[in-house]
LOVEXLUM-777185 format. One record per residue (C-alpha): residue in one letter; residue number from 1; x, y, z. Coordinates in steps of 0.2 Angstrom, whole numbers, always signed. Example, Ala and Ser with C-alpha at 12.3 -4.5 7.8 and 13.67 -1.06 7.14 Angstrom:
REM LOVEXLUM-777185
<lumse A	vexmi 1	u +62	v -22	w +39>;
<lumse S	vexmi 2	u +68	v -5	w +36>;
REM end
This chain:
REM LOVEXLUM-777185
<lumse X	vexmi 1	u +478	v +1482	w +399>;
<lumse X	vexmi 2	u +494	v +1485	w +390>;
<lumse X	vexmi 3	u +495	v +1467	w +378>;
<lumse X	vexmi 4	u +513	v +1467	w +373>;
<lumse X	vexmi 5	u +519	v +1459	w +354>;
<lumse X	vexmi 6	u +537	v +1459	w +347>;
<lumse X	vexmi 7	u +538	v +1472	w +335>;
<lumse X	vexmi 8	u +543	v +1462	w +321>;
<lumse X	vexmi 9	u +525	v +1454	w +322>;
<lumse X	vexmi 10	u +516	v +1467	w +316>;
<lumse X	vexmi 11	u +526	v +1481	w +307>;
<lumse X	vexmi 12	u +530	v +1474	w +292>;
<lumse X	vexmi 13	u +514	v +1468	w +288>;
<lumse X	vexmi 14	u +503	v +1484	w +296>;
<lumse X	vexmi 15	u +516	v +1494	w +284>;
<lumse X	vexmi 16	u +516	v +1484	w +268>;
<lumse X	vexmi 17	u +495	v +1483	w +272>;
<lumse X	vexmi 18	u +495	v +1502	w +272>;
<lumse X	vexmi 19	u +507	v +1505	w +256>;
<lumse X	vexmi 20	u +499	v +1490	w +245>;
<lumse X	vexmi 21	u +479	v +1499	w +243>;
<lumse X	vexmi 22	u +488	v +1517	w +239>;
<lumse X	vexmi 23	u +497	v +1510	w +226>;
<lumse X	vexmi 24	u +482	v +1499	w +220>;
<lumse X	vexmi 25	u +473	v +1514	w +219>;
<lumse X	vexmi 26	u +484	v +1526	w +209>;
<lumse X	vexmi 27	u +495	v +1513	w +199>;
<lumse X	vexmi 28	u +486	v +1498	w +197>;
<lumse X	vexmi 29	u +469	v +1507	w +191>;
<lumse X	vexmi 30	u +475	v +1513	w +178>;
<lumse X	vexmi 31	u +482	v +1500	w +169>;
<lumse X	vexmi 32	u +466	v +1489	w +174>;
<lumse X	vexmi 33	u +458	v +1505	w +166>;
<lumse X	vexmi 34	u +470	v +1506	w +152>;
<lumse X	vexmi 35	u +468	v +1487	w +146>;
<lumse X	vexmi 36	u +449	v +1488	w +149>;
<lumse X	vexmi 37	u +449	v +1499	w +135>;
<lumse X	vexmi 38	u +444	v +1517	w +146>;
<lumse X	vexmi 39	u +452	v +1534	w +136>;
<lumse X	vexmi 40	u +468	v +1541	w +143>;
<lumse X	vexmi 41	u +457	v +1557	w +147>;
<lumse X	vexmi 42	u +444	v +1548	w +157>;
<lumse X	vexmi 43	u +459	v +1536	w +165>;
<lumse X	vexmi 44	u +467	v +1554	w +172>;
<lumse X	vexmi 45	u +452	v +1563	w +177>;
<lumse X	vexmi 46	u +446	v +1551	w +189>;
<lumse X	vexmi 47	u +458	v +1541	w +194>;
<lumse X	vexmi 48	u +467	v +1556	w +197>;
<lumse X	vexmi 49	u +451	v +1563	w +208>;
<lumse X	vexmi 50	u +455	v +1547	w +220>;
<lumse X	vexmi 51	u +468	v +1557	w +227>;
<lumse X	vexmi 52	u +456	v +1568	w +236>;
<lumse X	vexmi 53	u +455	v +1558	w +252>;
<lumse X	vexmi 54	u +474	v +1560	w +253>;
<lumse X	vexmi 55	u +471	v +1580	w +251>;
<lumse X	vexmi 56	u +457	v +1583	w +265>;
<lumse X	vexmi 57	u +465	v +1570	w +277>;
<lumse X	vexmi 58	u +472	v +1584	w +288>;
<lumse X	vexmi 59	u +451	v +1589	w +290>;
<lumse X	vexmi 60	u +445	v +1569	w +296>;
<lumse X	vexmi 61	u +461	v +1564	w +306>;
<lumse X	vexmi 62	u +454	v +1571	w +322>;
<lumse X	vexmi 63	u +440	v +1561	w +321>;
<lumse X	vexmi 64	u +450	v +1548	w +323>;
<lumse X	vexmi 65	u +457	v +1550	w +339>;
<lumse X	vexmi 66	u +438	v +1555	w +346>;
<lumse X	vexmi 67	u +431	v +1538	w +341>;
<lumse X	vexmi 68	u +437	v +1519	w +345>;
<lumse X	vexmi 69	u +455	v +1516	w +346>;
<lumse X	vexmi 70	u +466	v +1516	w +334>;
<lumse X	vexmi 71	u +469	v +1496	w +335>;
<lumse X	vexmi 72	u +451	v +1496	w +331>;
<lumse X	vexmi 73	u +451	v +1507	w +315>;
<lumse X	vexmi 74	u +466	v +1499	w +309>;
<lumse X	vexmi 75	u +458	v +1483	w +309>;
<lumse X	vexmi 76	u +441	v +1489	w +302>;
<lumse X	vexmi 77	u +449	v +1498	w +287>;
<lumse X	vexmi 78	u +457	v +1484	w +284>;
<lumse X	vexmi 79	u +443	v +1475	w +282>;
<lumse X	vexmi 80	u +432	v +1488	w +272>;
<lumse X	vexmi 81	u +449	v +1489	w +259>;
<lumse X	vexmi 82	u +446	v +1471	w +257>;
<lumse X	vexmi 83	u +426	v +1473	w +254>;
<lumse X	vexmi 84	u +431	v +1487	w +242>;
<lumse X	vexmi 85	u +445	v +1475	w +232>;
<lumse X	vexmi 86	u +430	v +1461	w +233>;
<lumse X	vexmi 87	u +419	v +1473	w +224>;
<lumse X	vexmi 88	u +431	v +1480	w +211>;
<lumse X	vexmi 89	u +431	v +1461	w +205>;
<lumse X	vexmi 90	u +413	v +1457	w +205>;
<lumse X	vexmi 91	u +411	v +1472	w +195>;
<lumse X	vexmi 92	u +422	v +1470	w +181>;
<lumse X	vexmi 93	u +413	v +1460	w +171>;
<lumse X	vexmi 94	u +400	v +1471	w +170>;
<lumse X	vexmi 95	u +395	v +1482	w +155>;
<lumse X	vexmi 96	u +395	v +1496	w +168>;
<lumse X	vexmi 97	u +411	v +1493	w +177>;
<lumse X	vexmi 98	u +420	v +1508	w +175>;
<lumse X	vexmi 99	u +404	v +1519	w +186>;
<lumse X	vexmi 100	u +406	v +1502	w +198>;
<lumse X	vexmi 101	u +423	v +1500	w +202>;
<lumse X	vexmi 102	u +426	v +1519	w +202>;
<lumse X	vexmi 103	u +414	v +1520	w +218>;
<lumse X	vexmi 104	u +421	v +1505	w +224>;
<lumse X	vexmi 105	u +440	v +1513	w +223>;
<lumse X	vexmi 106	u +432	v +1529	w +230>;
<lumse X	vexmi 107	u +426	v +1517	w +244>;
<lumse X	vexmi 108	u +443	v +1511	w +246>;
<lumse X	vexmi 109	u +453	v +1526	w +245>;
<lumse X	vexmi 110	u +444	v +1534	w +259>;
<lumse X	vexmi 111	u +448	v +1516	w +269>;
<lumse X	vexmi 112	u +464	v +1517	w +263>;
<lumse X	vexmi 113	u +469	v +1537	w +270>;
<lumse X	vexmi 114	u +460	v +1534	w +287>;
<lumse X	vexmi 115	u +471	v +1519	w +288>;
<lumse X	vexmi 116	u +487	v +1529	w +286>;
<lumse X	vexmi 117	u +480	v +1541	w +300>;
<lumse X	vexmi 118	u +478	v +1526	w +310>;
<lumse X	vexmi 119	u +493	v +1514	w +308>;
<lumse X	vexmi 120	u +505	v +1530	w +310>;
<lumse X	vexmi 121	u +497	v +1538	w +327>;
<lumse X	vexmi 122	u +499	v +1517	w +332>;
<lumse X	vexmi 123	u +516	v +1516	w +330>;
<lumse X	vexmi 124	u +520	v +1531	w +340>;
<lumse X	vexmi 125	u +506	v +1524	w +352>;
<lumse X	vexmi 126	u +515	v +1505	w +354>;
<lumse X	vexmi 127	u +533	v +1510	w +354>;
<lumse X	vexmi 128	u +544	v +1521	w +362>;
<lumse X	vexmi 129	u +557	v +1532	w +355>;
<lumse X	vexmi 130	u +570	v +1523	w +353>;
<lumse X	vexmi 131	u +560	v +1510	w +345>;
<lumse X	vexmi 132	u +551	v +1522	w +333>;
<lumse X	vexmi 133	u +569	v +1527	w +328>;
<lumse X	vexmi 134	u +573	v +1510	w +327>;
<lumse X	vexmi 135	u +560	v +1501	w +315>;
<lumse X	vexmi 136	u +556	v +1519	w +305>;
<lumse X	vexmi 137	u +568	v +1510	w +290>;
<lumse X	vexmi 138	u +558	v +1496	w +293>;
<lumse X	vexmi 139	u +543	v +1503	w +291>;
<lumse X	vexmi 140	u +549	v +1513	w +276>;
<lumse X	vexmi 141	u +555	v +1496	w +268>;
<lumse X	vexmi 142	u +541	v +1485	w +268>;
<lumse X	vexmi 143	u +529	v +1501	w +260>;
<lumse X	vexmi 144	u +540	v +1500	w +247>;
<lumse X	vexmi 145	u +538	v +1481	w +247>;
<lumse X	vexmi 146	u +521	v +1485	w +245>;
<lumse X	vexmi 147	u +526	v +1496	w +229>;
<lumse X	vexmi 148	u +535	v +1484	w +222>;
<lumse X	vexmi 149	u +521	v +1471	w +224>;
<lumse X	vexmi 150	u +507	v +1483	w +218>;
<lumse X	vexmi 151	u +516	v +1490	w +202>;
<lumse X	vexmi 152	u +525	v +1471	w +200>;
<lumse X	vexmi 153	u +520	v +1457	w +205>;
<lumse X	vexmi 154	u +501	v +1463	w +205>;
<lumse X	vexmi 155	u +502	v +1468	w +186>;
<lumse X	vexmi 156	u +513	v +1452	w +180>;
<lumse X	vexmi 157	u +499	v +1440	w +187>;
<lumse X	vexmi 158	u +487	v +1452	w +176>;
<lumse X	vexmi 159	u +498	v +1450	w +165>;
<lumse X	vexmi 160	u +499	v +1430	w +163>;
<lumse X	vexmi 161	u +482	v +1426	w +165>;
<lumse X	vexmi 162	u +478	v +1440	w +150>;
<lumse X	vexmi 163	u +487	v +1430	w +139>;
<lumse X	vexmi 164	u +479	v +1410	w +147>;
<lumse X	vexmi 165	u +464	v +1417	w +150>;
<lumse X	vexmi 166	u +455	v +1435	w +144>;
<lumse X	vexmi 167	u +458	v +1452	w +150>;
<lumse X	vexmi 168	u +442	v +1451	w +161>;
<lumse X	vexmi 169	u +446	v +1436	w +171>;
<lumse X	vexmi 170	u +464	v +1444	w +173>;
<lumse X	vexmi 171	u +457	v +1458	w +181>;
<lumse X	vexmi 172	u +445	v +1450	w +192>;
<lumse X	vexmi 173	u +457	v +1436	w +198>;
<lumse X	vexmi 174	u +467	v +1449	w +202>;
<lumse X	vexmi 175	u +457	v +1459	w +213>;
<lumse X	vexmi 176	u +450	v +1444	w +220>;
<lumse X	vexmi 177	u +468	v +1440	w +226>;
<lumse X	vexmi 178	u +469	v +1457	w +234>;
<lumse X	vexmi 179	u +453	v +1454	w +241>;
<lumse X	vexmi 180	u +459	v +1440	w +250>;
<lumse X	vexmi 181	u +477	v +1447	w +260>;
<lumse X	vexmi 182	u +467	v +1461	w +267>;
<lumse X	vexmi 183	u +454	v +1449	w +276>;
<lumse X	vexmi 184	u +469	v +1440	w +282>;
<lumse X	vexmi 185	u +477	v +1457	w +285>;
<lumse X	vexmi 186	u +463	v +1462	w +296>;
<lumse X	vexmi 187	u +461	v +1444	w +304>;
<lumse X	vexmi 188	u +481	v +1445	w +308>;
<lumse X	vexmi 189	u +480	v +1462	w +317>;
<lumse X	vexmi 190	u +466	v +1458	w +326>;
<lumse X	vexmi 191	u +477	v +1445	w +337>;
<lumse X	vexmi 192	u +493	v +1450	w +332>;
<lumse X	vexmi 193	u +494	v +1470	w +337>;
<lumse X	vexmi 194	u +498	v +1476	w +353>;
<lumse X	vexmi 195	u +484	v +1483	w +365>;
<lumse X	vexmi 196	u +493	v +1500	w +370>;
<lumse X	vexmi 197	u +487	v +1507	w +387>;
<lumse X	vexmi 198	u +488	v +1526	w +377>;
<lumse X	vexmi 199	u +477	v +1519	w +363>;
<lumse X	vexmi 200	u +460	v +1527	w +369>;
<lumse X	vexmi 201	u +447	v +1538	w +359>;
<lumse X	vexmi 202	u +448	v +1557	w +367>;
<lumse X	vexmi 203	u +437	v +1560	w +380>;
<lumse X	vexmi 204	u +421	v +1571	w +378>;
<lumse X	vexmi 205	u +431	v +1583	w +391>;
<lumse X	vexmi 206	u +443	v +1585	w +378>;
<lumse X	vexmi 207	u +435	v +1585	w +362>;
<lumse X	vexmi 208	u +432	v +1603	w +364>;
<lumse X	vexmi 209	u +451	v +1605	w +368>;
<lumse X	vexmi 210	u +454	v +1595	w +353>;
<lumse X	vexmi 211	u +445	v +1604	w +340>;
<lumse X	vexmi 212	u +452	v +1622	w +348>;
<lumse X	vexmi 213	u +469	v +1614	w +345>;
<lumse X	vexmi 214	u +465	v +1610	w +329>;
<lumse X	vexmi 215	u +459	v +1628	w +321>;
<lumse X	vexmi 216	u +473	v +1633	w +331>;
<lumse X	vexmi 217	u +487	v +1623	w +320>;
<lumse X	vexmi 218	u +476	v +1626	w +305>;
<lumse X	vexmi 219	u +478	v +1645	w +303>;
<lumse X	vexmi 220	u +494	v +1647	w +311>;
<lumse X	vexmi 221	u +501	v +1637	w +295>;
<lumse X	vexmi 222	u +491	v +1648	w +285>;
<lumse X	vexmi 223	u +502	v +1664	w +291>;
<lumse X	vexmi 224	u +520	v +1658	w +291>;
<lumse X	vexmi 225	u +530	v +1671	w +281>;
<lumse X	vexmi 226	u +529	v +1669	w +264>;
<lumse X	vexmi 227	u +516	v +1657	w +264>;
<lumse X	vexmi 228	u +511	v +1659	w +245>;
<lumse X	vexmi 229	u +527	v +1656	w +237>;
<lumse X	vexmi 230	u +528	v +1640	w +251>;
<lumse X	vexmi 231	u +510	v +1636	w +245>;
<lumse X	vexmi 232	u +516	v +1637	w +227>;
<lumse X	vexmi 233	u +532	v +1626	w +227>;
<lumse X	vexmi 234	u +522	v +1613	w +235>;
<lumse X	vexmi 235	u +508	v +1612	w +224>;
<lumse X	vexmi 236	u +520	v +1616	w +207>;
<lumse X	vexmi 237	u +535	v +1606	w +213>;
<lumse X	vexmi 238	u +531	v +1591	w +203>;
<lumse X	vexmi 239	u +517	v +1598	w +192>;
<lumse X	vexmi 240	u +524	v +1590	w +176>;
<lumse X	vexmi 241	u +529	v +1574	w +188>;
<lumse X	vexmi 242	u +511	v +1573	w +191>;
<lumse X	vexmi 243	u +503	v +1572	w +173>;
<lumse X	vexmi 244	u +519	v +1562	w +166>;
<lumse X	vexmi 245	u +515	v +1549	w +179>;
<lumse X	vexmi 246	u +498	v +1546	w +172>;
<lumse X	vexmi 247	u +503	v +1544	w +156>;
<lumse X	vexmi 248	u +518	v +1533	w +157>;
<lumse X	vexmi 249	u +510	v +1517	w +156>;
<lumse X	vexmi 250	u +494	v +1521	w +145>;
<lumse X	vexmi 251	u +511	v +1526	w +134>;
<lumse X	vexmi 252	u +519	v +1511	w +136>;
<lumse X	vexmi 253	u +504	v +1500	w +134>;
<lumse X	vexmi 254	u +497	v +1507	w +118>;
<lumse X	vexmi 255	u +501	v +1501	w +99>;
<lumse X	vexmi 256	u +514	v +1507	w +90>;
<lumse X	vexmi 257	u +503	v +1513	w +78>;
<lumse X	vexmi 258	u +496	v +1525	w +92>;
<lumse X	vexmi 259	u +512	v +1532	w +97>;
<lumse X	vexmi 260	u +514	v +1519	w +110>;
<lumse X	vexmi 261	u +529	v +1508	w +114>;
<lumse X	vexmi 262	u +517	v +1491	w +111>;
<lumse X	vexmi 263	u +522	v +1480	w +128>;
<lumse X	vexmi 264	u +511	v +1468	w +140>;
<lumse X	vexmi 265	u +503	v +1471	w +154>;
<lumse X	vexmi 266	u +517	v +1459	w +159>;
<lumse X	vexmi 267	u +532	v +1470	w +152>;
<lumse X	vexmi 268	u +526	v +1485	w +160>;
<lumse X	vexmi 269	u +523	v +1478	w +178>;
<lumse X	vexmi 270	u +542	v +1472	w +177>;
<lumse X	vexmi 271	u +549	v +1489	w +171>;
<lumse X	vexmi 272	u +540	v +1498	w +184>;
<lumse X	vexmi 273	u +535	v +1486	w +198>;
<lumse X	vexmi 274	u +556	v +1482	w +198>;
<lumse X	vexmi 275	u +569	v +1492	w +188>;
<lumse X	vexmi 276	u +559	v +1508	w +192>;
<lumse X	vexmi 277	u +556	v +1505	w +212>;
<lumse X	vexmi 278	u +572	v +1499	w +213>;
<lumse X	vexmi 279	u +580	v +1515	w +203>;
<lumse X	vexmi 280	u +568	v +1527	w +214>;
<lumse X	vexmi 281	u +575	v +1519	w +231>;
<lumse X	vexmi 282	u +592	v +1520	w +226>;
<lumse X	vexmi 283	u +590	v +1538	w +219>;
<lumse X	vexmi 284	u +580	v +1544	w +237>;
<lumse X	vexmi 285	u +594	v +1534	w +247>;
<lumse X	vexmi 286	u +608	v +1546	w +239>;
<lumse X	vexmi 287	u +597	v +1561	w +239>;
<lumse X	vexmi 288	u +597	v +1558	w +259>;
<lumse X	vexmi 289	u +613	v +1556	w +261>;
<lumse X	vexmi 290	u +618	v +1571	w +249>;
<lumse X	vexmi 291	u +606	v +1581	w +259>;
<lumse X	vexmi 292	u +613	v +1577	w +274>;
<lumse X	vexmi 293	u +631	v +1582	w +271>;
<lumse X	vexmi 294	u +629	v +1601	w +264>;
<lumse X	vexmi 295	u +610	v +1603	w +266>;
<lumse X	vexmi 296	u +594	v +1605	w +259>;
<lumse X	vexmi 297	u +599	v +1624	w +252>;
<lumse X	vexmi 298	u +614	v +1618	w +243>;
<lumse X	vexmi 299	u +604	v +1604	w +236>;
<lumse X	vexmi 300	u +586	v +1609	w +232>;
<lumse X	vexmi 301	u +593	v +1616	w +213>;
<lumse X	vexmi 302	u +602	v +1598	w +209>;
<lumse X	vexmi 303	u +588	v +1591	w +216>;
<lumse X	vexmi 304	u +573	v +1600	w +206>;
<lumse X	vexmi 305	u +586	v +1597	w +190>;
<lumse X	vexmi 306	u +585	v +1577	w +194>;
<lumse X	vexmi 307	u +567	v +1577	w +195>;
<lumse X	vexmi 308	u +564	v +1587	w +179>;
<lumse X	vexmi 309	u +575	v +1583	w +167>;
<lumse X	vexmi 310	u +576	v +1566	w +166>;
<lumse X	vexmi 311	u +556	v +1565	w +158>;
<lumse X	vexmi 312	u +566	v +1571	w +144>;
<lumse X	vexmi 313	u +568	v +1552	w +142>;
<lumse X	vexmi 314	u +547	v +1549	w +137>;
<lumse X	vexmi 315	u +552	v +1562	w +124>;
<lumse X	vexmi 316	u +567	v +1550	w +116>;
<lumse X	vexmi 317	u +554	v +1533	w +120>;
<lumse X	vexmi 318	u +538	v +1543	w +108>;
<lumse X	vexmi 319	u +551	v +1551	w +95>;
<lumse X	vexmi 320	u +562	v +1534	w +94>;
<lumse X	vexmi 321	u +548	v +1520	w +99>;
<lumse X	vexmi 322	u +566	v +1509	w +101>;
<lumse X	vexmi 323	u +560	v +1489	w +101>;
<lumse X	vexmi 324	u +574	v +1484	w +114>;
<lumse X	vexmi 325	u +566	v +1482	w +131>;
<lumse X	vexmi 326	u +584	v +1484	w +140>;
<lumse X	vexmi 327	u +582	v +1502	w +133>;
<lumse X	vexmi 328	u +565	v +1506	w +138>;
<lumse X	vexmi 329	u +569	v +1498	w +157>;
<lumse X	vexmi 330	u +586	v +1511	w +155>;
<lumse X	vexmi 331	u +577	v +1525	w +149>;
<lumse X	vexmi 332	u +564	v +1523	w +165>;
<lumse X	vexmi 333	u +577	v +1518	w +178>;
<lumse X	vexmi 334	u +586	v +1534	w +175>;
<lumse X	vexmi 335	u +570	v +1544	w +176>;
<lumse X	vexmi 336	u +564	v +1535	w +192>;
<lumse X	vexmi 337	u +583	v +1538	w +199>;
<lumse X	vexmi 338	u +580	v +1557	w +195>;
<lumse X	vexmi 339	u +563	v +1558	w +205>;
<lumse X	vexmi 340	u +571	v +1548	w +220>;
<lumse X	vexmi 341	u +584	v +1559	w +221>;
<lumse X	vexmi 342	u +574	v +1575	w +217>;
<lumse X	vexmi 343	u +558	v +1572	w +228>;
<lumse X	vexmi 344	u +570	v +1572	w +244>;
<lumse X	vexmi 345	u +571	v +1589	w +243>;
<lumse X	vexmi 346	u +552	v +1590	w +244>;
<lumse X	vexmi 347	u +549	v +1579	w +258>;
<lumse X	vexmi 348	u +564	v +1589	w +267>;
<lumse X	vexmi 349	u +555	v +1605	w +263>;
<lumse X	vexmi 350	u +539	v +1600	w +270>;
<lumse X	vexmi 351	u +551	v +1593	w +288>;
<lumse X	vexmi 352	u +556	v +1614	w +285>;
<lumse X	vexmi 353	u +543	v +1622	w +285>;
<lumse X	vexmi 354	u +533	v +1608	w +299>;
<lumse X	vexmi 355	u +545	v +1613	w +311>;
<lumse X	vexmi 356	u +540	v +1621	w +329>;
<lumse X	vexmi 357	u +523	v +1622	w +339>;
<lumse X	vexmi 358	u +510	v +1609	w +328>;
<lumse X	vexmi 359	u +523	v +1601	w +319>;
<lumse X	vexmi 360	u +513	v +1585	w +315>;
<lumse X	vexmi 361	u +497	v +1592	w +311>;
<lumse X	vexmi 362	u +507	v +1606	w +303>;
<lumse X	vexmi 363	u +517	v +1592	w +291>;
<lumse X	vexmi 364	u +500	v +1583	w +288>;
<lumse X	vexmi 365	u +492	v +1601	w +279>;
<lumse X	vexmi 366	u +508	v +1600	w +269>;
<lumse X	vexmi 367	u +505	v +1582	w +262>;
<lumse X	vexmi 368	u +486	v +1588	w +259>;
<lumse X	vexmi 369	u +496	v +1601	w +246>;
<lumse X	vexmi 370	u +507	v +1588	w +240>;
<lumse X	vexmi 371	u +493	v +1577	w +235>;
<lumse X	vexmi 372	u +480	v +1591	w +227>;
<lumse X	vexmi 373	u +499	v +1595	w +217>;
<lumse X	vexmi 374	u +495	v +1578	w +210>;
<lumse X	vexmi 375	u +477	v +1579	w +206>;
<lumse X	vexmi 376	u +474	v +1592	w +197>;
<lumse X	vexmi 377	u +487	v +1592	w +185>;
<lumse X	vexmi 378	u +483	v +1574	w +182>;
<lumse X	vexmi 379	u +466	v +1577	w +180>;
<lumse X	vexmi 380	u +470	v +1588	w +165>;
<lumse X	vexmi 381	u +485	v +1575	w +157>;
<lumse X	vexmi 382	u +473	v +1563	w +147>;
<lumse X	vexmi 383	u +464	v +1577	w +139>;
<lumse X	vexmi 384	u +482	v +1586	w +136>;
<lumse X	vexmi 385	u +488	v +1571	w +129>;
<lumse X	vexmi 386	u +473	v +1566	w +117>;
<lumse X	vexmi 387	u +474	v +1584	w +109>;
<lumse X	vexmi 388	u +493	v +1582	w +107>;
<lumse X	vexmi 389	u +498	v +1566	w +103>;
<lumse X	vexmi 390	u +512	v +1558	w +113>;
<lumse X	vexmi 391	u +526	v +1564	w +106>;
<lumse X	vexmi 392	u +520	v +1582	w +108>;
<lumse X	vexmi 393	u +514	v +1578	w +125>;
<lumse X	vexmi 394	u +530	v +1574	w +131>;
<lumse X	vexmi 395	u +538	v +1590	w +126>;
<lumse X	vexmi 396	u +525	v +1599	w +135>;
<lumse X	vexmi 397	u +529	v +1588	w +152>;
<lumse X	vexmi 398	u +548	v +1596	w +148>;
<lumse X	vexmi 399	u +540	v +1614	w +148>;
<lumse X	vexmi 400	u +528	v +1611	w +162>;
<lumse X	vexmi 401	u +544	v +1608	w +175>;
<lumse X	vexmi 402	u +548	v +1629	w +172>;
<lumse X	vexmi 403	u +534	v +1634	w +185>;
<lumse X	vexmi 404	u +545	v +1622	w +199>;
<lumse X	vexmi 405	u +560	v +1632	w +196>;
<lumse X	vexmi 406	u +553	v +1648	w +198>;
<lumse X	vexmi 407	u +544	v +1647	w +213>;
<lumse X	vexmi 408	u +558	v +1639	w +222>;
<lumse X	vexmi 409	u +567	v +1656	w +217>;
<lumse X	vexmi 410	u +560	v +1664	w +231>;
<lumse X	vexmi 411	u +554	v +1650	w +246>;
<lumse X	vexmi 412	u +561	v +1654	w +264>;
<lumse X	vexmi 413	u +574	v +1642	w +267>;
<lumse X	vexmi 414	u +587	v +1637	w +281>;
<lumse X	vexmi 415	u +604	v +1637	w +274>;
<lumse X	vexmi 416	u +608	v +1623	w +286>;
<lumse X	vexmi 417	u +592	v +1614	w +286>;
<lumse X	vexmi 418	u +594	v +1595	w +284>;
<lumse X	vexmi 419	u +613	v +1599	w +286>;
<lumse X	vexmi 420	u +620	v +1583	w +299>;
<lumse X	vexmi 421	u +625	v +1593	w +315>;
<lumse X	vexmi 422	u +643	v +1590	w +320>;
<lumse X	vexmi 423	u +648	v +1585	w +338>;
<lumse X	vexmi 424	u +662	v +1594	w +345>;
<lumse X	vexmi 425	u +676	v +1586	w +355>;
<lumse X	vexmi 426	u +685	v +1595	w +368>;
REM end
């Protein structure tokens, strides 16, 4: 049975479904977190452990093409994310809630990182080629929509209903709301995703086939040359990106008085929810193109510049605590530029060193680095930042970016790689 749908049915809302729990579970927790009066410390440590699904996804995606099809596990994840949104709001208002909704977001993130295994092996499943090529800006622009949702819109209704209501309510509402979209996500894609005849689960002839091919692509990654320094650029390659990013809005949220810059839940979900998103965009748009005109090589140093130095701006915000709002939006729009521009080169470099025999599961063990590269230094960045203060802390996030310049001193790299091929005419 092959049941046929017009693309634009379903790829903008299967993408924005896939983009909106990621970055309710790493953004949105922790100003929930923040105004539900949780320590910076114990906001990093385990929000920052929710990224483990993300890390061992490589390990469990198999198991997604032996069992059901992936139609099926879209729509069930779907569901579950909802549950789990459900539960994060009939928890709040308990005197327990921080134990309760953690599990409930661990529930979710699990959900959340089979879904991408899911919704990405679907898209190459129900379209062909040119298609894929086709709709991948697509795809790419309605996961930021879900950004810009999650980190905006999400955070300003917090936000109003804080100040007509109370904190609690805010939060519940709010989660209820998600709640809601992601049964009618899952009710949607029931009916509304194609029915692919290559969507089956792997036979039982092949499942021994398939995990051979598996340990296979596993430990050939693990002996490429140079492997260590390839292993250390991707896990120190935004080390001080990664505990910054904890921090930035429990910084932005807190008093004055506390080092903080004093804003609303409200203020915050505008700076970062639309000047930020819309700076980061722009900056990876430009970091493509550069990239694509002299290549990744010529690149990679500008490009680790731009995503380092500009956190020298949370140094200015702590030491200045400036009252304008136009200057804190400024301040953070040139910082999100940088890392748009700067995290091309990381994406580029884990296309490099992907490339050959196993290149998709070979790319998904490199995103498993990129996320533990996130989780353990923001584990750490509440604790950090409780001993130092703020003002401190952000001097240590500017001397936490030297580890990323030394190990890319000495990463194998293509001096062509990512360089656009020119055609010859004759």
């Amino acid at each position: 049975m092959n049941k046929k749908r017009n693309a634009w049915s379903w790829i903008p809302s299967l993408y924005f479904a896939e983009g909106l729990p990621y970055v309710v579970i790493m953004s949105v927790s922790v100003i929930m977190y923040k105004r539900m009066g949780i320590s910076n410390s114990d906001i990093a440590l385990y929000t920052s452990w929710l990224y483990l699904p993300w890390v061992i996804k490589p390990l469990w995606s198999p198991v997604v093409d032996l069992f059901k099809t992936k139609r099926k596990w879209i729509v069930i994840m779907q569901l579950v994310i909802g549950a789990g949104m459900g539960g994060v709001a009939l928890t709040i208002p308990m005197s327990s809630f921080f134990q309760y909704t953690l599990l409930f977001f661990w529930l979710m993130a699990f959900s959340s990182a089979t879904h991408d295994i899911a919704a990405d092996g679907f898209y190459m499943l129900a379209l062909d080629e040119s298609k894929q090529a086709f709709f991948v800006g697509i795809r790419s622009t309605f996961y930021r929509m879900a950004m810009i949702a999650g980190q905006g819109f999400l955070i300003m209704l917090a936000g109003y209903w804080e100040v007509t209501k109370s904190i609690t309510f805010a939060w519940t509402f709010t989660f209820f709301v998600i709640a809601a979209l992601f049964v009618l996500f899952s009710l949607y894609h029931w009916f509304m995703l194609p029915i692919p005849d290559s969507d089956h689960s792997v036979t039982e002839l092949r499942e021994t086939n398939a995990a051979k091919e598996f340990l296979a692509s596993f430990s050939k990654f693990f002996i490429k040359k140079k492997i260590g320094w390839i292993l250390g650029f991707l896990l120190f390659f935004r080390f001080a990106e990664a505990q910054l990013v904890k921090m930035a809005a429990p910084f932005m949220l807190d008093a004055r008085e506390l080092g903080g810059l004093g804003l609303t839940t409200s203020e915050v979900g505008f700076i970062y929810g639309t000047v930020g998103i819309i700076s980061l965009v722009l900056g990876g748009l430009l970091g493509g193109f550069a990239a694509s005109v002299k290549g990744l090589k010529y690149w990679i140093w500008w490009m680790l510049v731009a995503i380092n130095i500009p956190n020298s701006v949370y140094v200015y915000l702590s030491l200045v605590q400036p009252e304008s709002f136009w200057i804190i939006n400024a301040c953070v729009a040139v910082e999100q530029f940088g890392y748009g521009f700067g995290f091309t080169a990381y994406v580029l470099y884990m296309i490099h060193i992907s490339e050959g025999e196993f290149k998709t599961s070979h790319y998904a063990i490199a995103t498993g680095f990129m996320a533990l590269g996130m989780m353990i230094p923001g584990m750490f960045s509440g604790m950090i930042e409780e001993v130092l203060g703020y003002q401190s802390f952000f001097v240590y996030i500017m001397l936490a970016t030297i580890p990323s310049f030394f190990v890319a001193k000495f990463i194998p790299l293509d001096p062509n790689f990512g360089m656009k091929k020119k055609t010859s005419s004759v």
